[in-house]
C-alpha angles and dihedrals in degrees: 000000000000096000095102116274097170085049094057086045100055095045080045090064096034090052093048096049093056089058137076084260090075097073082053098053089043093063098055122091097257097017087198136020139174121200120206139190097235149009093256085056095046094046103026120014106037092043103050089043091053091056087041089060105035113264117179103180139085108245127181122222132213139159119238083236081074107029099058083068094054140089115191140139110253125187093204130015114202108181107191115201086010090183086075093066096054092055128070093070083308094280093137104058089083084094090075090039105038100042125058121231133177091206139036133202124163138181149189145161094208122028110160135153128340087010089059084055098038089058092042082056098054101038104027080221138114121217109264102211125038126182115165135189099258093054087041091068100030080063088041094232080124144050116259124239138216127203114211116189114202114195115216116193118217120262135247096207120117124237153172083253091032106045091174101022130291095270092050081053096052093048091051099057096040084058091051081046090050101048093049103052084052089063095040098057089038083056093052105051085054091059082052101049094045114007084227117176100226101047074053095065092029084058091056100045094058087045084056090050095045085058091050089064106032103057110330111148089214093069122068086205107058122132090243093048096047091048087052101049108023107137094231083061092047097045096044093051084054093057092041095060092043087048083054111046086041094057087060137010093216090054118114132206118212103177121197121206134173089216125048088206077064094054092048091052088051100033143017089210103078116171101190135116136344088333111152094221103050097097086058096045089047095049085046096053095049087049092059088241084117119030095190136065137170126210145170119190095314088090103041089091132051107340117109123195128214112243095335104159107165131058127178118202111199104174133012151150130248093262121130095193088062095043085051092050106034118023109034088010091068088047104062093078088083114106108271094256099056133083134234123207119212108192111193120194121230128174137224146170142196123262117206088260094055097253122140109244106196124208129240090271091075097060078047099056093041090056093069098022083065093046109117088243092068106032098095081056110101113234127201128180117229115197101145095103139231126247 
């Protein structure tokens, strides 16, 4: 992410047109297309950075929303951000099944896990060339950047979500949790002992249950749903902004979110979804009229901000490929001298004894914090407060 891939692509076309290759692309239904994640890469992104680099060729977009239906006969098939296409439950990927296509070039800034298999599996290839962020600015072709966690205790305070204080509420629901994953496990040794039907079904049930609590959309008081959307987070997120953009007139704020209602109780300017004013929040923001900007995935692919060099991240899941793409991905546009600061927001709370208790959304920070892509990436821990 961040070394150029429009760039590749465009010396890519240009290369392929000046060869004998060209009459035989000509000659294809669609001679070159490019497949893109989304509708503001397709109109907006792909097509200015193609000019920017050069490119001399007609080439034809398209989004892989559209493609998978398809079956055409393509000259060149060029997938940006190919990883896109093997998620989703892989439906995508019938863009590379259902279409043929005489040549093949695909690219990523993030392809892990099942994804890199998925792509082994299609291709029976491996990709031939890696270069990944950490190496990037080792190399400084790109930017460095810094993690600060701040940690944000729980708060006492009562309210409509919190009935008893956020701290009574977390409790609460770790105990649910707790009592459900007992007699989970109890179920399930009882499914080993005697491969008993009903244990079985009793197993399941509690598992049911364990997810209920843990992150079901159905429940307003899930754990996930309470870290995502706990005032002390939202309210420390408000006075760090306003901490940031007050230490220097040229900082930027770039906040991430799970839930857009989030976004609209920290910041007015809310980049997310189908909204009709998101091309002119997003132009104001790169032109420094706005130095703050909320966002949820809608930003983890393809849009590049201009000397953005903060990002907040107020809630989040244990997933790498988001914190590749979002949180340290959008902050590699910076000059390669400069520095970019990912705070990443963690809670905690006292126990009788003194002792600091962390949440769930620890476990989930250090997942990806202790991933080997980040662990050239200095990390500091910040618990003084802010007022």
């Amino acid at each position: 992410m961040g070394v150029g891939k429009s760039r590749i692509i465009t010396n890519a076309i240009n290369h392929i047109m000046e060869t004998p290759l060209k009459d035989e692309l000509l000659k294809c239904e669609i001679p070159i297309l490019i497949v893109v994640s989304s509708t503001q890469l397709r109109d907006k992104e792909m097509p200015a950075e193609l000019e920017k680099w050069g490119c001399k060729h007609e080439v034809k977009l398209a989004c892989y929303q559209s493609t998978y239906r398809w079956k055409k006969e393509i000259g060149l098939l060029i997938a940006d951000e190919m990883d896109f296409a093997l998620g989703a439950g892989a439906k995508y990927m019938k863009t590379f099944i259902n279409n043929k296509f005489k040549y093949f070039f695909g690219l990523s800034g993030t392809i892990l896990g099942k994804k890199a298999e998925l792509s082994n599996l299609l291709f029976n290839k491996l990709p031939f060339f890696k270069y990944p962020i950490k190496q990037a600015q080792v190399d400084g072709v790109l930017n460095k950047t810094v993690f600060w966690i701040h940690e944000v205790p729980l708060s006492y305070k009562k309210s409509e979500t919190a009935p008893y204080g956020e701290i009574s509420k977390y409790k609460w629901i770790e105990k649910k949790i707790k009592e459900c994953k007992e007699n989970y496990e109890s179920y399930l040794d009882c499914v080993r002992k005697t491969h008993d039907e009903g244990c079985y079904e009793e197993m399941m049930k509690w598992k049911r249950y364990k997810e209920y609590w843990e992150s079901s959309g159905k429940n307003k008081n899930s754990r996930l749903e309470f870290l995502r959307t706990a005032d002390s987070l939202v309210e420390y997120a408000k006075r760090l902004i306003w901490r940031v953009l007050e230490k220097s007139e040229k900082n930027k704020v770039l906040l991430f979110s799970e839930y857009t209602k989030t976004i609209d109780k920290i910041t007015p300017y809310g980049y997310y979804g189908n909204k009709k004013d998101n091309a002119e929040i997003l132009k104001s923001f790169n032109e420094g009229k706005i130095r703050v900007l909320g966002a949820a995935k809608k930003v983890y692919r393809g849009i590049n901000f201009n000397g953005l060099n903060h990002c907040i991240v107020q809630s989040y899941s244990s997933s790498i490929t988001n914190a590749h793409q979002g949180f340290v991905g959008r902050m590699v546009r910076l000059d390669p001298g400069d520095t970019a600061y990912v705070h990443i927001l963690v809670s905690y709370y006292t126990d009788n004894e003194g002792n600091k208790i962390y949440t769930q959304n620890m476990a989930w920070a250090k997942k990806f914090l202790n991933t080997r892509e980040f662990s050239h990436i200095k990390k500091f821990i910040y618990n003084e407060g802010l007022r």
